[in-house]
C-alpha positions as CSV (number, residue, x, y, z in Angstrom):
1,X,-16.5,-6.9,-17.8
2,X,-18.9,-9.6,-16.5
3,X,-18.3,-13.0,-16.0
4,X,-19.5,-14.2,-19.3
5,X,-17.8,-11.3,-21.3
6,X,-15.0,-13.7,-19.6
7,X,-16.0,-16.8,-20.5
8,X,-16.5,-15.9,-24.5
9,X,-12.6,-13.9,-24.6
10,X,-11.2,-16.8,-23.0
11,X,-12.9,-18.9,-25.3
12,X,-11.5,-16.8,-28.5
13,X,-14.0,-14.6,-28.4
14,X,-14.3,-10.8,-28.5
15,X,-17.2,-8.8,-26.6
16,X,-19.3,-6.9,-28.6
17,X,-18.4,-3.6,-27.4
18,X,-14.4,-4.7,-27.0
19,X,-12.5,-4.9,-24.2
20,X,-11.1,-2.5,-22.1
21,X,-8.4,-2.1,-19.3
22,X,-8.8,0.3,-16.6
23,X,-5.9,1.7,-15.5
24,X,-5.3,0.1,-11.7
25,X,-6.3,2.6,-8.4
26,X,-7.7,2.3,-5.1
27,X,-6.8,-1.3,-5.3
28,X,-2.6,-0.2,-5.2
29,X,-4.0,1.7,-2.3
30,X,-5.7,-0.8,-0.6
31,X,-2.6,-3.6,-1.2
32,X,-0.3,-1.4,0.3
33,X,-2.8,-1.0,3.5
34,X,-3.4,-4.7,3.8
35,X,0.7,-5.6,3.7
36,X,1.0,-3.1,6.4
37,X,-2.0,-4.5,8.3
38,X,-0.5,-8.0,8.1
39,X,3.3,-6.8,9.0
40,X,1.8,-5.1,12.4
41,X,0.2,-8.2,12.8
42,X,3.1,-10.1,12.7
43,X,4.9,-7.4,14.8
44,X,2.5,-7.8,17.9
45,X,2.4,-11.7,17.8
46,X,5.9,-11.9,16.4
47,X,6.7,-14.4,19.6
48,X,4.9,-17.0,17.7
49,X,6.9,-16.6,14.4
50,X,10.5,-17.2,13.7
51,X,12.1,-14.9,12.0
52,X,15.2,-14.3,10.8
53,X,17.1,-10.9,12.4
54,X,17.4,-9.8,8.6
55,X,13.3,-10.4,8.3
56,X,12.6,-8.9,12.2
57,X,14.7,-5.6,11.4
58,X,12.9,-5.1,7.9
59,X,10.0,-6.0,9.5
60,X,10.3,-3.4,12.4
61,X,11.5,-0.7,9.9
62,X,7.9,-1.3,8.1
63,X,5.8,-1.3,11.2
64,X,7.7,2.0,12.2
65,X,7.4,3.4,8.5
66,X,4.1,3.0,8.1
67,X,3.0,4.2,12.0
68,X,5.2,7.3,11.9
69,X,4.5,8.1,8.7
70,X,1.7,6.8,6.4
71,X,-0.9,5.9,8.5
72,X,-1.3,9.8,9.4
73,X,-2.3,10.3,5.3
74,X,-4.3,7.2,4.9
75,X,-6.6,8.7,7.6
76,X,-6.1,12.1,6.4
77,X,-6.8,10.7,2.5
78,X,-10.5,11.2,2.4
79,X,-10.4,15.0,2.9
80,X,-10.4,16.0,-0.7
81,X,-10.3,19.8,0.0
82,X,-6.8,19.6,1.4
83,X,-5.4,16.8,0.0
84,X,-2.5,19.0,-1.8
85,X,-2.0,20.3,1.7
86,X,-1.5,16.6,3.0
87,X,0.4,15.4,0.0
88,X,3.3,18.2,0.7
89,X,3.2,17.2,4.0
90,X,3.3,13.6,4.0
91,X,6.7,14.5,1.3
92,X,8.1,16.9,3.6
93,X,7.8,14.1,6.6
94,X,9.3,11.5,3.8
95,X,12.1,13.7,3.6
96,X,12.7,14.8,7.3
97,X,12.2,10.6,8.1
98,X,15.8,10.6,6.1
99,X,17.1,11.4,9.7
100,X,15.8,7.9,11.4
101,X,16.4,5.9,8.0
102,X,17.6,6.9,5.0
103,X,17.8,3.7,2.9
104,X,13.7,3.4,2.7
105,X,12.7,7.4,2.9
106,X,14.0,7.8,-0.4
């Protein structure tokens, strides 16, 4: 919808053609990449932060989380061909993660 599609619903007005959602999808992707982007940030210059021992374990258990785990399918993501291959795997490493901590592999 461009801007002034917009302007006129905000207005009270309709669009001509209607208006029409699209269902969310590379953005989820790209939100989850950018929190765990900004946690390792705050990880490596965590020294100029304070946080709380609650917030630095949660923290840590993200940072960890995401390099153990899901870092290996976001680079692995744009291989369409064997993308079932990857997602069984990255499920199968979910699962076997259970063993280093099992409150956030579920």
């Amino acid at each position: 919808m461009s801007s002034w599609n917009y302007q006129l619903f905000f207005l009270g007005g309709s669009p001509q053609r209607g208006i029409h959602f699209a269902a969310p999808g590379p953005m989820l992707h790209a939100s989850w990449m950018s929190k765990v982007i900004y946690s390792l940030k705050v990880w490596m210059f965590g020294s100029q932060f304070r946080l709380a021992t609650l917030e630095e374990k949660g923290l840590l258990q993200m940072c960890l989380l995401a390099v153990i785990l899901y870092l290996k399918a976001w680079f692995m993501a744009p291989l369409a061909v064997s993308a079932p291959r990857h997602d069984l795997s990255l499920l199968q490493d979910l699962y076997k993660y259970r063993q280093h901590n099992e409150a956030i592999s579920c």
